[in-house]
C-alpha positions in Angstrom: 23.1 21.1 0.5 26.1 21.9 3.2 26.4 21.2 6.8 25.1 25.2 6.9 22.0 25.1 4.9 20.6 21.4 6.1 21.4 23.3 9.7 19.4 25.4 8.9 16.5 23.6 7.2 16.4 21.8 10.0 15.5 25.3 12.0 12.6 26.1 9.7 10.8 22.3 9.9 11.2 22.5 13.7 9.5 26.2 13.2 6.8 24.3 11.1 6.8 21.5 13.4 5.5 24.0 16.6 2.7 25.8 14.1 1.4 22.1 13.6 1.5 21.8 17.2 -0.9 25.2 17.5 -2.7 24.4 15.0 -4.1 20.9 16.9 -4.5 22.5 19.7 -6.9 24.9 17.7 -8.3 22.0 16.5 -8.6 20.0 19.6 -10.6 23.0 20.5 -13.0 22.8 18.1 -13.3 19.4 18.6 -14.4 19.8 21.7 -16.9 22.8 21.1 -18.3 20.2 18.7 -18.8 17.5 20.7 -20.5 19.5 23.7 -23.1 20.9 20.7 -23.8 17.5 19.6 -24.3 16.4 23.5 -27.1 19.2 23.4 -28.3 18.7 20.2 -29.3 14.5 22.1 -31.3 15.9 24.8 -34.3 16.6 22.4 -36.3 14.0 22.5 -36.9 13.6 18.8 -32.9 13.8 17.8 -31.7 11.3 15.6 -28.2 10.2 15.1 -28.2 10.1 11.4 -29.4 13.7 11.3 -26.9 14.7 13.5 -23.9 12.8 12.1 -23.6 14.9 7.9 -24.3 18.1 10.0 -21.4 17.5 12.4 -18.7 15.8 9.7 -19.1 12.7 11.4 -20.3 8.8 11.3 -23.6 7.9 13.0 -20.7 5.5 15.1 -18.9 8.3 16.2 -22.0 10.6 17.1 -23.1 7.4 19.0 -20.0 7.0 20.9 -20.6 10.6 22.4 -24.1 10.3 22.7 -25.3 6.8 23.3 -28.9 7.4 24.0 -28.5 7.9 20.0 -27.6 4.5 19.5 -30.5 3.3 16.6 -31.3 -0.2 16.8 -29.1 -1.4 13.4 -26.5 0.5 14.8 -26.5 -1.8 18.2 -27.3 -4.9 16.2 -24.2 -4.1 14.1 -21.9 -3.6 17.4 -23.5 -7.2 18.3 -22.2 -9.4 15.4 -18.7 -6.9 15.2 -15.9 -9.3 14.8 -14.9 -10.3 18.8 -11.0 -11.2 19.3 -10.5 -14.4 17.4 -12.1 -13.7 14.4 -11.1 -12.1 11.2 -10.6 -8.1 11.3 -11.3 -6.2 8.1 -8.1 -4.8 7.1 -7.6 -1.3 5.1 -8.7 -1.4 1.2 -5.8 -1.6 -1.5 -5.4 0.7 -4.4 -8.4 -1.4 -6.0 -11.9 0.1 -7.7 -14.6 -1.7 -8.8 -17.6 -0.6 -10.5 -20.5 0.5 -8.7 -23.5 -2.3 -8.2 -27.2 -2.2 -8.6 -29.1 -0.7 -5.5 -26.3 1.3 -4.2 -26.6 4.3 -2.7 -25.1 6.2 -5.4 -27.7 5.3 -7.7 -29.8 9.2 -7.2 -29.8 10.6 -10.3 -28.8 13.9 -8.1 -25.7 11.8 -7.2 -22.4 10.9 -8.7 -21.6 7.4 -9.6 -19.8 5.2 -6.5 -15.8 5.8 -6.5 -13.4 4.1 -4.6 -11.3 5.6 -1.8 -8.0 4.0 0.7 -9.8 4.3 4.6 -9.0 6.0 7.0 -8.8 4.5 10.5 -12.0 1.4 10.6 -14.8 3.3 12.6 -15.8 2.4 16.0 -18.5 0.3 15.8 -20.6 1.5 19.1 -20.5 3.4 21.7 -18.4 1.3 24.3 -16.2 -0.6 22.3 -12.8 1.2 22.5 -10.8 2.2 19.4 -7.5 1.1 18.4 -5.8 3.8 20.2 -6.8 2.6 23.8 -6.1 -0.7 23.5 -3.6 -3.2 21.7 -5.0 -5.1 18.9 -6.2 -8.7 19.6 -5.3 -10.9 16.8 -7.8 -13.2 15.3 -7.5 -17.1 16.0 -8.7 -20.1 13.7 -11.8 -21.2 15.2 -11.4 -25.0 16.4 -13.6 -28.0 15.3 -15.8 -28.5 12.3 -16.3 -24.5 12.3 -11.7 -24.2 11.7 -12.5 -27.1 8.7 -14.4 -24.9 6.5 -12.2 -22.3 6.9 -9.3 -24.3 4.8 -11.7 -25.0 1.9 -11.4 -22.9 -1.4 -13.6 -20.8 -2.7 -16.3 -22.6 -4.6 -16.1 -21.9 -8.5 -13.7 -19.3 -7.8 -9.9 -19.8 -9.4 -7.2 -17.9 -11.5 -7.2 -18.7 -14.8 -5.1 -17.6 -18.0 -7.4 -14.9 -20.5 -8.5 -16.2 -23.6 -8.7 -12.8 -25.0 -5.8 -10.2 -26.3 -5.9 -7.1 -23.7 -6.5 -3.8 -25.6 -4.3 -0.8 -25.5 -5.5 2.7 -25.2 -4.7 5.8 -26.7 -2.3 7.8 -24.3 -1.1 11.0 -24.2 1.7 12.7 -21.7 0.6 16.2 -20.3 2.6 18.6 -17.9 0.5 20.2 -16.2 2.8 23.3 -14.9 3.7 24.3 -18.4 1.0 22.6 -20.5 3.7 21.0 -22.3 1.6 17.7 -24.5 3.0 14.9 -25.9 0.9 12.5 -28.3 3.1 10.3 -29.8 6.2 11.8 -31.7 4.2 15.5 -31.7 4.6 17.8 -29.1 1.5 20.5 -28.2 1.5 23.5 -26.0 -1.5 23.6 -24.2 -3.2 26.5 -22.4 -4.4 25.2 -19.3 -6.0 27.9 -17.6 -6.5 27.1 -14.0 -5.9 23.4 -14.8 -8.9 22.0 -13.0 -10.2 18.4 -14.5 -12.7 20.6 -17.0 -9.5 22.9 -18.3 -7.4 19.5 -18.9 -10.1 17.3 -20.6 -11.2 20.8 -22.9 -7.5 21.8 -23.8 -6.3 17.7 -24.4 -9.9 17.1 -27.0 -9.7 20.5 -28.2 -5.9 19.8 -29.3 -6.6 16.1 -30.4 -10.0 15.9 -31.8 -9.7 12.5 -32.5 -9.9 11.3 -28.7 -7.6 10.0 -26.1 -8.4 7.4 -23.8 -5.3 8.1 -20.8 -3.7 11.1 -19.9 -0.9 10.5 -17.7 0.2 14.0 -16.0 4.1 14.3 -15.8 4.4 17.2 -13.3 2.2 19.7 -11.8 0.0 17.9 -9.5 -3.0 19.5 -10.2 -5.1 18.1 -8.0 -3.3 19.8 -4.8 -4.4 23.2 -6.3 -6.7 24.6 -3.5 -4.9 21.9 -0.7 -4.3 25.5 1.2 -8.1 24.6 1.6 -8.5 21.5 3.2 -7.5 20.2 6.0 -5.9 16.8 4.9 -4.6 16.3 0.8 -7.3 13.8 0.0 -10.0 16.1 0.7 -8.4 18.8 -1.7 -8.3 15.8 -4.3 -11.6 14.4 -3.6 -12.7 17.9 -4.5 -10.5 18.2 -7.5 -11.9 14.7 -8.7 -15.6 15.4 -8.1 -15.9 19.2 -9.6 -18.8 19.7 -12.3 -17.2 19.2 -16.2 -19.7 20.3 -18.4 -20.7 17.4 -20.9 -18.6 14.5 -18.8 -19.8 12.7 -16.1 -17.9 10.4 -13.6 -17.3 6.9 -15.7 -19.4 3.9 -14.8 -17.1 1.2 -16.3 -17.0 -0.6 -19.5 -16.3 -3.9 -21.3 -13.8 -6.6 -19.7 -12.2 -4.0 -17.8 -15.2 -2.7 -15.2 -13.1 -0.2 -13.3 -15.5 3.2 -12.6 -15.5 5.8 -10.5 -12.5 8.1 -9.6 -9.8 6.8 -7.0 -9.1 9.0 -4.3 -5.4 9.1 -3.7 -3.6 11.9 -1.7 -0.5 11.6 -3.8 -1.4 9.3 -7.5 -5.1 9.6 -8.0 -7.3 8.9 -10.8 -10.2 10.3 -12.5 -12.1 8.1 -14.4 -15.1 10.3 -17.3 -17.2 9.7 -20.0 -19.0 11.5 -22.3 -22.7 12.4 -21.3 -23.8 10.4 -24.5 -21.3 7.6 -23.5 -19.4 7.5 -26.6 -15.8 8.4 -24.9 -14.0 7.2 -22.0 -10.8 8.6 -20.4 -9.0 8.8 -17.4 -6.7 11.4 -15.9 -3.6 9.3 -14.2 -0.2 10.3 -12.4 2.5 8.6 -13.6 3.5 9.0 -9.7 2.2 5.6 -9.9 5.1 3.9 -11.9 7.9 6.1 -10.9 9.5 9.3 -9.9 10.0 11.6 -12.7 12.1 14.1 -10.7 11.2 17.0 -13.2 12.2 14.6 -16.6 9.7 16.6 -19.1 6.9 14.7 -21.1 8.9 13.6 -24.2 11.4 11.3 -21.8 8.4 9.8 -19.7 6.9 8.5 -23.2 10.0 7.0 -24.4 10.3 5.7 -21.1 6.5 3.9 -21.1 7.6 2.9 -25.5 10.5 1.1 -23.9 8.7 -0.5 -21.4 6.6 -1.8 -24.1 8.9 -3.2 -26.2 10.9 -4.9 -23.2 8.0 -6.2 -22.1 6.6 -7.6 -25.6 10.1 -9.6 -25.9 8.5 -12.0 -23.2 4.7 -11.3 -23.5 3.8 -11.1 -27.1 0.2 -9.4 -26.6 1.8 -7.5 -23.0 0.1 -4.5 -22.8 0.6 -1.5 -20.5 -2.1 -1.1 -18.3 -3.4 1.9 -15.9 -1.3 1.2 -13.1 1.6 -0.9 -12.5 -0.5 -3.5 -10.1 -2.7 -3.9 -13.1 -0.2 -4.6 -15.4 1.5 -7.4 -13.5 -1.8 -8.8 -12.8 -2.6 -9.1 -16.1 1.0 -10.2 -17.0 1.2 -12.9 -14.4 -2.3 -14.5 -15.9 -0.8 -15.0 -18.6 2.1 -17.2 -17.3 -0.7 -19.5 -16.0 0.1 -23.1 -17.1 -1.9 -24.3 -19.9 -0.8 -27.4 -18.6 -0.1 -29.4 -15.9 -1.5 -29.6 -12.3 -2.9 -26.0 -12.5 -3.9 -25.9 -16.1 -7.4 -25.3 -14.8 -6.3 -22.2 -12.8 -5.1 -21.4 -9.1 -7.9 -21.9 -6.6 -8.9 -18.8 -4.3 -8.3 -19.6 -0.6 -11.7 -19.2 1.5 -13.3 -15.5 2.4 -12.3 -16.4 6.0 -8.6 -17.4 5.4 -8.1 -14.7 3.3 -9.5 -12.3 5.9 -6.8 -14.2 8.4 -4.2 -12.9 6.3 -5.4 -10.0 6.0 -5.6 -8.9 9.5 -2.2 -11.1 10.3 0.1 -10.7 8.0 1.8 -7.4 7.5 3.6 -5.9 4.7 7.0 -4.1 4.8 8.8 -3.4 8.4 9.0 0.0 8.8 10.5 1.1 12.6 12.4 4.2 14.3 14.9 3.2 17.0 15.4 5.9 19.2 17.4 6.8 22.1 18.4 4.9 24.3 18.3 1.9 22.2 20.8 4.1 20.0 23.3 6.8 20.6 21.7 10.5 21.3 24.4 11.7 18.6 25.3 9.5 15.5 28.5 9.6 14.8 27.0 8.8 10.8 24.1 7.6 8.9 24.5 5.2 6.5 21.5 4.0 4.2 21.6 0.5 2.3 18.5 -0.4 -0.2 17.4 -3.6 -0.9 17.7 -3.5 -5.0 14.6 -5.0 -6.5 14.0 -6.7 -3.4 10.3 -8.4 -3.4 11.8 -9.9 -6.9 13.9 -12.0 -4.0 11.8 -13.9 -2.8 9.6 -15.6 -5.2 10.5 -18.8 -6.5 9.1 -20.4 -3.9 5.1 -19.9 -3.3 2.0 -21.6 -1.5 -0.3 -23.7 -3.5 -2.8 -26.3 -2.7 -4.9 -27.2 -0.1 -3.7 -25.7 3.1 -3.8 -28.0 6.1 -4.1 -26.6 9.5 -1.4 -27.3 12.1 -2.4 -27.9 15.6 0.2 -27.4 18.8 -0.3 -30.9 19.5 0.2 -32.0 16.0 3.5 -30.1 15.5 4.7 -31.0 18.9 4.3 -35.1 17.9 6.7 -34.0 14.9 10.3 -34.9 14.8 12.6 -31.5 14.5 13.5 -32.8 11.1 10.3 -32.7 10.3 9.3 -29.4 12.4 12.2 -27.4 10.7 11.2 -28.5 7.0 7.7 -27.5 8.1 9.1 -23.4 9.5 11.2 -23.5 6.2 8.6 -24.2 4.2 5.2 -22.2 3.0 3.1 -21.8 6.4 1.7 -18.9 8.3 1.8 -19.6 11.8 0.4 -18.2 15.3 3.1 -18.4 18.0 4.3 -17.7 21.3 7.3 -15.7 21.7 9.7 -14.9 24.0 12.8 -12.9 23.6 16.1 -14.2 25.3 17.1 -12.8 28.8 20.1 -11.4 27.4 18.9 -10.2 23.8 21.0 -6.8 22.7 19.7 -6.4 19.5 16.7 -5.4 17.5 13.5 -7.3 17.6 12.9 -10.7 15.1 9.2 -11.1 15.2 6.1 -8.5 14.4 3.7 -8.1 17.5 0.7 -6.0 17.0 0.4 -2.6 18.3 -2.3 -0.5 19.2 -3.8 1.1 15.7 -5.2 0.1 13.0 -3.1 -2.7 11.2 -0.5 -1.4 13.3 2.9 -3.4 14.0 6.1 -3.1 16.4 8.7 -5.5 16.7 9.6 -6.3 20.6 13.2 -6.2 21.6 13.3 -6.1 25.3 14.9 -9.1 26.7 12.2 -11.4 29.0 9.3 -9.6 26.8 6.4 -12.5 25.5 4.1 -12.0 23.4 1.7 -13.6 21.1 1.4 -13.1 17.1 1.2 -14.3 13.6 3.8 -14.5 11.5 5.4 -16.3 8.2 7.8 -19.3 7.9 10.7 -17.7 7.1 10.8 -15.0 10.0 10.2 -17.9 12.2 13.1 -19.9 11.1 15.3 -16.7 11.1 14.2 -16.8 14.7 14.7 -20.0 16.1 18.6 -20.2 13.9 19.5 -16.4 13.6 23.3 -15.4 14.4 23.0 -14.2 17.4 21.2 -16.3 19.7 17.8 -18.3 19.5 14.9 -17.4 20.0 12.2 -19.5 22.0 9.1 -20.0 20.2 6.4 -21.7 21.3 4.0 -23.6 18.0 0.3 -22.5 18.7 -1.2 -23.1 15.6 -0.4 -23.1 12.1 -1.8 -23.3 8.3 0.8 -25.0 5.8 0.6 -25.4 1.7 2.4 -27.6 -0.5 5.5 -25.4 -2.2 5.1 -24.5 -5.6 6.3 -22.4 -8.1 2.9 -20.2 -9.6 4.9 -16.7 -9.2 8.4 -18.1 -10.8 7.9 -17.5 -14.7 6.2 -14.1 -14.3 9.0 -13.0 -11.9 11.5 -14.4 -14.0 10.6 -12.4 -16.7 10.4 -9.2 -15.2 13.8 -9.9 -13.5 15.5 -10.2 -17.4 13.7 -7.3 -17.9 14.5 -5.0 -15.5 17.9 -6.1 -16.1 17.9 -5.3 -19.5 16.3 -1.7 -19.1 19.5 -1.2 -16.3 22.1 -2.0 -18.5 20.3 0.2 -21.3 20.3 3.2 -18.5 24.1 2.6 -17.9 25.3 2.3 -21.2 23.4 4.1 -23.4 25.2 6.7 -25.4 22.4 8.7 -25.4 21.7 10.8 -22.4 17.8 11.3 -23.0 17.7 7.3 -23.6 19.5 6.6 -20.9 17.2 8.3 -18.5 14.2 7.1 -20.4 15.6 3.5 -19.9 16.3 4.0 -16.4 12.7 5.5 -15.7 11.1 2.1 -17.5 13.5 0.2 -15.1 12.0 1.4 -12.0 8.4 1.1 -14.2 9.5 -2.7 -14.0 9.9 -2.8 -10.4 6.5 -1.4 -9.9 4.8 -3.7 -11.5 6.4 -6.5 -9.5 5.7 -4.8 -6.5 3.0 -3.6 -6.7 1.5 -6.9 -9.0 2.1 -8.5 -5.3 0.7 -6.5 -3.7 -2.5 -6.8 -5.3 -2.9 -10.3 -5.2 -3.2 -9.2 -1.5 -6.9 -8.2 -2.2 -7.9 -6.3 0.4 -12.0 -5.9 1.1 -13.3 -3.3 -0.3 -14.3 0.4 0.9 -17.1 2.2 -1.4 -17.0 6.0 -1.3 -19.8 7.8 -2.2 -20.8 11.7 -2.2 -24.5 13.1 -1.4 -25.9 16.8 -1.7 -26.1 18.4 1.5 -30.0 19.2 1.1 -30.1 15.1 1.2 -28.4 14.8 4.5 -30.9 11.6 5.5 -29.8 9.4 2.5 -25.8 9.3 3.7 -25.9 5.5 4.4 -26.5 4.8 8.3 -23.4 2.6 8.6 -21.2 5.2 6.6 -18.3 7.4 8.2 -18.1 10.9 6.5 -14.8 11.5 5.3 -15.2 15.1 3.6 -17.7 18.1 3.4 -18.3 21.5 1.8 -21.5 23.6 1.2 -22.7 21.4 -1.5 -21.9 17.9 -0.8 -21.1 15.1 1.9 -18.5 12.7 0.6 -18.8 9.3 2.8 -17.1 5.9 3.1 -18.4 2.2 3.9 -16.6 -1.3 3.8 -18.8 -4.0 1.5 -16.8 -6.8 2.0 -14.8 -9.2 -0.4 -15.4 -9.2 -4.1 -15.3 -12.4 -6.0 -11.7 -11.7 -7.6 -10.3 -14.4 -9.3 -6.9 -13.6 -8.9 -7.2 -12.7 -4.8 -3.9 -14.5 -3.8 -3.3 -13.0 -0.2 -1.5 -16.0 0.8 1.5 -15.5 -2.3 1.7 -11.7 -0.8 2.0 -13.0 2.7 4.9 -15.4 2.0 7.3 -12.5 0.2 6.2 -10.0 2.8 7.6 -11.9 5.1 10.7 -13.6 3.0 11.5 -9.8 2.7 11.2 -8.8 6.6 13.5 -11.8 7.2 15.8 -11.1 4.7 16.6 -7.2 6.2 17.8 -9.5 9.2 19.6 -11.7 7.6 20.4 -13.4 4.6 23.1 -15.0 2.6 25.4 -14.6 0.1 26.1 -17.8 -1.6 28.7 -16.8 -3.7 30.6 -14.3 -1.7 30.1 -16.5 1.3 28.9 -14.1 3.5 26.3 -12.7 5.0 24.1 -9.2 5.1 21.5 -7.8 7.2 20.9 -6.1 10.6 21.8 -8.7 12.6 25.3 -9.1 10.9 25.8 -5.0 12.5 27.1 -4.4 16.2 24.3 -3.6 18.7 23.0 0.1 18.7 23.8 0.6 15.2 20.6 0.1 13.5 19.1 3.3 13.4 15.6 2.3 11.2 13.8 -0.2 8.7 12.1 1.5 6.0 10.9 -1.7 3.7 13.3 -2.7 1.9 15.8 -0.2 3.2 18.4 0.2 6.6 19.7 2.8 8.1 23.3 2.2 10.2 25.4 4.1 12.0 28.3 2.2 10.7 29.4 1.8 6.5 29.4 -2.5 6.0 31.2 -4.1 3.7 28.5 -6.1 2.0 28.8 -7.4 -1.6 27.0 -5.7 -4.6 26.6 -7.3 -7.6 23.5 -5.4 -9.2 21.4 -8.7 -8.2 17.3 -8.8 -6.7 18.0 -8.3 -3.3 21.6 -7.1 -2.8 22.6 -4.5 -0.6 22.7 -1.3 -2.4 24.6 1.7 -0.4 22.0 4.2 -1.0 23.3 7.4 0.9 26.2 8.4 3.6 25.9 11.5 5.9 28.8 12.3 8.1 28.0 13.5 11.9 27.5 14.1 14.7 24.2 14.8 13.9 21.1 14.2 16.7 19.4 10.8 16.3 16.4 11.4 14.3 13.3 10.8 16.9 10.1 11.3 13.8 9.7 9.7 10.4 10.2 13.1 9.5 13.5 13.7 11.0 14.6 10.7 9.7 13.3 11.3 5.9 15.4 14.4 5.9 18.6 13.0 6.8 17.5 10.2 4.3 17.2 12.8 1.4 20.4 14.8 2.5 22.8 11.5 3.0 21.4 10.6 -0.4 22.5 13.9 -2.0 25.8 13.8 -0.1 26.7 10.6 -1.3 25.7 11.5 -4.9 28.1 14.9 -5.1 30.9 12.5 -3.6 30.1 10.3 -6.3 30.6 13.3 -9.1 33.8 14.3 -7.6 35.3 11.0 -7.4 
């Protein structure tokens, strides 16, 4: 792409942008229209607000909230025991499934089985209590007294332990759905797809392989966007994609050790999960989205990609087997690295439901911000984009364990600084008052909340206080950064002994990653050279997102009902999706007893990482990198791992978890981008840019 053409690309997204902006206010309209309806609908005497709710595409909370009169008596006992500012929130649901339990509302024969779902925005619990949008989030606090205590116990009979049995691969095959392009081991089918719907790929795939396959991975296609023309949002296009008839399949209800069931709803990597009507086979339909971009590689490359993988793996896991997705695989890698001996021979203990919800609620993942004007120029002279390479792989030698003990003001005030320092260094999570220096010129240290759900911003205007959560090493990057200190103010605070549980696995997956990139840059072979770079960035997945899940979010149960049942949509559910035949809903059921729910190791790299984009040194080169070694005004964005400068730096790369990797360069002036989306697109054309200049060096 040249200055001309992104010039004009530009034209036609700010054309697309404007019909968005009709389009809403068609919507708003309707919105509107429907609202008034349901305001008549609650004058009769006899209306009820679960009737009301399927028939409107709405929760029984949000009909409430426009028609309190409506409010049924569970409903208002609900909004009563809501969790009140300074308790745990409920934070959004991970890519987690579970499979459905006895007496659930799924269990109508006229019904499918329960599948799991990512939230949207948490419901409002009642009329009268205002939604995230009005008002900034309130954090929660650790209750004090005997109440605080229980909250640092563990988890009673609840611990990570390493498997005693051999995890059992499955029968894969590699399916292009565009061109119906199959490939089952070293063969290679054509297949006829016909309009490619879930029936059309589970007929073609058992019609070519009689013998059964357990995972089909599709390469390309996406055909579960077919009819997203449709819908009005992606996931209801896949929800309906997921949840069409298949004659002689049904939605799977789990099996064996491994009990995920139900499909997984997933805007961009979804997965359907079928069986047989008489139970005898079991497959899923996966994106490989999930482990990497393929970027158009065709079927035969993405196997190679998954067989090297394999064999990388097996070099450090004799029985390592690849799993569904990437977080399950490091999951089930990382249990077995558990000692069999040694202080935590008998496995990791699980922090308490209520600490873990404190986490969850407090402790954010990647930092993701927009600087606009005036903070930076209203033309950039350039944007330059550095990546953190393999950069959660960082920051894991060093992890909680133990017991946590809670640190009180008073307690860390009676400290020495030593001894407060090696405590802020250390593995804490900590609740703090902060204020940023009078004079401050540069970006903000610490996340604040902001209103929305699980929403964070990071305050940079000098004088500002405010109050937060946040780990030890974004407050010690605080109080010692570059710059100028910060003044922070010890409120209250949870500390663990340091340990090492994370190390081993990481280590592991570091050798291999490293392996698999030297493959990709040597490799005589142009085909294995792509496949090895494609099991590379496989590698990184499963780090990242093997992290992630020990985050374990609570969980959200989706279900779907036929319309003619409107009454049986659960009470406390919101209603995510519609059509003539069925209502697809969504509730929150809590915590499941996961072994392996580690929120606490998640929390202390999220936040290793955040500080690390600041600041962090280069041992060797004696230097340092980050966005506080940059002038003020030249930090355009955080995206995760990544930054986006105004101004090229000169920071050393030597192909090492967490260096500085230039990423793309686009030469200006060019208008600071003010929307994620203005700012992806100048990602994606510095990126090209960069990699032409690289061709014609």
């Amino acid at each position: 792409m040249d200055a001309q053409s992104y010039s004009a690309a530009l034209t036609e997204l700010r054309t697309v942008r404007d019909t968005i902006k009709k389009a809403r206010a068609e919507l708003t309209k309707l919105e509107a229209d429907r609202d008034q309806r349901i305001t008549r609908l609650a004058s009769y005497d006899k209306a009820k607000a679960d009737r009301i709710a399927p028939a409107a595409g709405l929760s029984v909370a949000d009909v409430v909230a426009l028609a309190p009169a409506l409010a049924p008596d569970s409903l208002t006992a609900a909004a009563d025991a809501a969790p009140q500012p300074g308790q745990p929130g409920q934070p959004a649901q991970a890519e987690q499934t579970v499979a459905p339990t006895a007496g659930s509302a799924t269990s109508s024969k006229t019904q499918p089985p329960t599948v799991m779902t990512p939230p949207a925005a948490e419901p409002i619990a009642a009329a009268g209590i205002p939604s995230p949008e009005q008002e900034p989030r309130t954090l929660p606090s650790i209750p004090g007294g005997g109440a605080g205590d229980t909250w640092l116990a563990h988890t009673s009979g609840l611990a990570s332990t390493r498997p005693n049995f051999t995890q059992q691969a499955r029968s894969t095959v590699f399916l292009d759905a565009s061109t119906g392009v199959l490939v089952h081991r070293q063969q290679t089918h054509h297949l006829d797809l016909g309009n490619a719907t879930a029936a059309d790929i589970l007929t073609a795939v058992f019609h070519t392989i009689p013998e059964g396959v357990e995972r089909i991975y599709i390469t390309a296609g996406d055909p579960w966007h077919c009819d997203a023309d449709r819908y009005p949002y992606l996931r209801d296009a896949v929800a309906a994609w997921l949840n069409a008839p298949i004659p002689g399949w049904r939605t799977d209800t789990g099996r064996g050790r491994d009990r995920l069931a139900g499909h997984f709803v997933h805007a961009r990597n979804p997965v359907g999960r079928y069986q047989r009507e008489n139970g005898e086979q079991h497959v899923e339909i996966r994106s490989v989205g999930e482990w990497f971009d393929a970027d158009g590689d065709d079927p035969a490359t993405i196997r190679d990609a998954f067989v090297l993988l394999w064999q990388a793996l097996r070099r450090h896991w004799p029985d390592a087997v690849i799993m569904g997705s990437p977080s399950q695989t490091g999951r089930d890698l990382w249990t077995r690295t558990i000692p069999q001996r040694g202080q935590y021979a008998d496995g990791f203990p699980v922090l308490s439901e209520e600490l873990r919800g404190l986490l969850h609620a407090t402790a954010g993942q990647g930092r993701n911000e927009l600087i606009t004007p005036p903070r930076v120029p209203d033309e950039l002279p350039r944007l330059v984009e550095y990546d953190r390479t393999f950069a959660y792989a960082k920051h894991t030698w060093k992890s909680p364990v133990g017991t946590p003990r809670r640190i009180t003001a008073a307690t860390f005030a009676a400290w020495s600084e030593k001894e407060q320092m090696r405590a802020l260094y250390g593995c804490g999570h900590w609740q703090v008052r902060v204020t940023v220096p009078d004079t401050w010129n540069h970006v903000g240290l610490l996340p604040a909340p902001a209103p929305g759900d699980r929403a964070w911003h990071y305050p940079a205007t000098p004088g500002t206080t405010f109050t937060t959560w946040a780990g030890g090493p974004e407050i010690h990057t605080a109080l010692t950064n570059p710059i100028q200190p910060w003044k922070i103010d010890i409120l209250d605070g949870i500390l663990w002994e340091d340990g090492k549980p994370l190390d081993d696995w990481a280590k592991k997956l570091k050798e291999t990653w490293t392996n698999l990139s030297a493959q990709a840059q040597f490799h005589g072979d142009p085909q294995q050279a792509r496949a090895a770079h494609l099991a590379s960035r496989a590698v990184r997945s499963i780090l990242l997102y093997g992290i992630g899940a020990f985050a374990q979010r609570p969980r959200m149960v989706t279900g779907t009902t036929p319309r003619s049942m409107e009454r049986d949509v659960p009470a406390d559910a919101e209603i995510i999706a519609f059509d003539d035949e069925h209502i697809t809903w969504q509730k929150p059921t809590g915590f499941a007893r996961d072994p392996n729910a580690h929120p606490e190791w998640a929390a202390a790299i999220w936040s290793g990482a955040r500080a690390a984009l600041l600041t962090q040194r280069h041992r060797d080169d004696n230097t340092h990198a980050g966005a506080l070694h940059t002038p003020p005004g030249t930090v355009v964005a955080f995206r995760t791992d990544a930054l986006y400068l105004t101004e090229p730096q000169n920071w050393p790369y030597h192909h090492q978890p967490g260096d500085y990797l230039l990423r793309g360069h686009l030469t200006g002036p060019m208008p600071a981008p003010t929307t994620e989306d203005e700012l992806l697109a100048l990602r994606d054309a510095g990126r090209a840019h960069l990699a032409r200049s690289a061709q014609e060096a």
